[in-house]
C-alpha positions in Angstrom: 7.5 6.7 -100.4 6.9 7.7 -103.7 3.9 6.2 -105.0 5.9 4.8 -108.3 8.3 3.2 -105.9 5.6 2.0 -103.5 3.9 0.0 -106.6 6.2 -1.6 -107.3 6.6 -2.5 -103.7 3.1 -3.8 -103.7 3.4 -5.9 -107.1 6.7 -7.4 -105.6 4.8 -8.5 -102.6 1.7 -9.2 -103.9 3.8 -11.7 -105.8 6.1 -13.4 -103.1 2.8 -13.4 -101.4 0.8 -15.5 -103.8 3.4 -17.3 -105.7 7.1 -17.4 -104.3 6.0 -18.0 -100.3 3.3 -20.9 -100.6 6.0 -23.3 -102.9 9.1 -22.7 -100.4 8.2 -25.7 -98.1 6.2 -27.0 -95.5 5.5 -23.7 -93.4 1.4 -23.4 -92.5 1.8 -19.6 -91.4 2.7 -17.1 -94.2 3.3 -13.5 -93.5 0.5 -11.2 -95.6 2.9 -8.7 -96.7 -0.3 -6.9 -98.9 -1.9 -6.4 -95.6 1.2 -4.7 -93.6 1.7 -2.3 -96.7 -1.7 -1.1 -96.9 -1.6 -0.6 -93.0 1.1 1.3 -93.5 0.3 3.5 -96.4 -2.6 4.2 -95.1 -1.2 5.4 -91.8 1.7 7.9 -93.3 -0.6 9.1 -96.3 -4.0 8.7 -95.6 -6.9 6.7 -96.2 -7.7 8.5 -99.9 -4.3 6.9 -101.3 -5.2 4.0 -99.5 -7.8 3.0 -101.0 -6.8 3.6 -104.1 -3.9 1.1 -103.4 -6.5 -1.1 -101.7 -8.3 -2.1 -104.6 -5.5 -2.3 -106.8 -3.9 -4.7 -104.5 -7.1 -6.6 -103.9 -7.7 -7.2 -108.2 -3.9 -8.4 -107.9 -4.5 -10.5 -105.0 -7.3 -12.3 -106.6 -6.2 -12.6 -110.1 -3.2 -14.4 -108.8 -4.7 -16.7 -106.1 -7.4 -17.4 -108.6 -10.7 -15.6 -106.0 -13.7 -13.9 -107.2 -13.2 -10.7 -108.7 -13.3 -7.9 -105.2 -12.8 -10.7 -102.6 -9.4 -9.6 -101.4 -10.1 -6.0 -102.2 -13.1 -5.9 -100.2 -10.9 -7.9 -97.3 -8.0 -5.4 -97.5 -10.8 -2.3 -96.9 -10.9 -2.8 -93.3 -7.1 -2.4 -92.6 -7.2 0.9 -95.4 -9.8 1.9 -92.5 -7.8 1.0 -89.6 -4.2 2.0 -91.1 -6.0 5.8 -90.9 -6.6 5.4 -87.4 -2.7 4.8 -86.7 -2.3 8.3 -88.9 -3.6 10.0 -85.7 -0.9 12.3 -83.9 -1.0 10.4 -80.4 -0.6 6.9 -81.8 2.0 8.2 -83.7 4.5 7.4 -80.4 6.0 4.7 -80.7 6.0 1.0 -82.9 3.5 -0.7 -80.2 -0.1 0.9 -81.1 1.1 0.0 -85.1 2.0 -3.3 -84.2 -1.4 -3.9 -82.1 -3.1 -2.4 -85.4 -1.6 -5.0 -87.4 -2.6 -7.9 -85.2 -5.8 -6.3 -85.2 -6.3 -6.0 -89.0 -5.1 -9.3 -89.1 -8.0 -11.0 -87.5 -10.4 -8.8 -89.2 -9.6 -9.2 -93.0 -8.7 -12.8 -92.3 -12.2 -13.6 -90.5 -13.5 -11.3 -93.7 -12.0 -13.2 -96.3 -13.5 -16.4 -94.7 -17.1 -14.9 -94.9 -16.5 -13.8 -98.3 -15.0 -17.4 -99.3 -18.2 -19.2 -97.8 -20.2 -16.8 -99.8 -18.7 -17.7 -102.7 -19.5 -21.4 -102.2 -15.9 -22.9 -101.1 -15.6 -24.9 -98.1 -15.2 -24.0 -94.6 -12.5 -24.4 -92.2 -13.0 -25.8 -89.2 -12.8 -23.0 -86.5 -10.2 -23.7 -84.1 -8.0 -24.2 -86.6 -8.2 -20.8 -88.7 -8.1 -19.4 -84.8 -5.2 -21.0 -84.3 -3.8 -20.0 -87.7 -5.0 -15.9 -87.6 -3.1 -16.0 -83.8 0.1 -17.1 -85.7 -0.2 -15.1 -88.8 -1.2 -11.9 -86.8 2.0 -12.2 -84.6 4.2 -13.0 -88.1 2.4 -9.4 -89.3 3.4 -7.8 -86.3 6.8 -8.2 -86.4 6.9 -7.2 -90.3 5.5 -3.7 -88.9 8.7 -2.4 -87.8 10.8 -2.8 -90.6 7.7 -1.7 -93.0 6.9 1.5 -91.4 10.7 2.1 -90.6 11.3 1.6 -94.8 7.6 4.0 -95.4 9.4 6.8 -93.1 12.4 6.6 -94.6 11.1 6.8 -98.3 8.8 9.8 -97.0 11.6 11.7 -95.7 13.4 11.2 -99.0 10.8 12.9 -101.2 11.0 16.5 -101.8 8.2 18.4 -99.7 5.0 19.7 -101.8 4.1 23.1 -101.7 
C-alpha cells in the first residue's frame, strides 16, 4: 500500500478508534483497528516503516484519547516487533499464524498500556475483568486480520515495483 494511502488509512482508524466507536452504544469490546494495521504493515514492509508508523500512530492515539505523550506509542512497539516476525517466509502460509499474531499482540500491548496507565497515576482495573476483556478484544482483532492483510496485499500488488 502506498504509504500516502496507508496514512490516511491509519488517521481514518485512529479516528473511528478513539472517537466514532466508543459513542455508538453500549458495546464493552471495541476492535483496535491501530493495532491490526501496524501488525500488518509491519509484516508486508518491515519493521523500519513500522516504526515509523508506530509512533506516529501512538502521538495520534494519545492526543485523541487524551494519554501521556508516548503511552500508546510505546504500547504499539511490541506488535511493530511482532508484525516482523509474521514477515518471515514460512509464516507467510496461510491467515492462521497472522491471526494468532494478532491475538498475541493483543494481550501484550493491552497488558502494556495497563502498566503504563498505572505508571502514570490512573486507576487500576480489576484483573479478571481486563482478562476477560483482552480475551474478547483479541478474538474481535483476529477476525479484522483477514480482511486487513487481504486489503495490504492487494494495495502492494497495485504499486509499481522499485528498481
Amino acid at each position: 500500500m502506498a504509504r500516502p494511502l496507508f496514512g490516511i488509512v491509519l488517521v481514518i482508524a485512529a479516528l473511528l478508534q478513539a472517537t466514532i466507536l466508543p459513542a455508538i452504544g453500549p458495546v464493552i469490546v471495541l476492535p483496535d483497528l491501530v493495532l491490526v494495521l501496524v501488525l500488518a504493515r509491519s509484516a508486508t514492509t518491515g519493521l523500519a516503516e513500522a516504526l515509523i508508523w508506530t509512533a506516529a500512530a501512538g502521538v495520534l492515539l494519545d492526543v485523541l484519547a487524551m494519554d501521556r505523550i508516548g503511552v500508546n506509542g510505546l504500547a504499539l512497539l511490541p506488535v511493530a516487533l511482532m508484525g516482523a516476525i509474521g514477515r518471515k517466509r514460512v509464516f507467510q502460509s496461510g491467515l492462521l499464524f497472522p491471526m494468532l499474531l494478532a491475538m498475541a499482540a493483543t494481550v501484550v500491548q493491552m497488558a502494556l498500556l495497563a502498566v503504563l496507565r498505572g505508571l502514570g497515576g490512573e486507576g487500576a482495573t480489576p484483573l479478571p475483568e481486563v482478562a476477560r476483556l483482552v480475551i474478547l478484544q483479541a478474538l474481535l482483532n483476529a477476525l479484522l486480520v483477514p480482511p486487513i492483510y487481504g486489503l495490504m496485499h492487494w494495495a502492494g500488488r497495485t504499486e509499481p515495483e522499485r528498481t
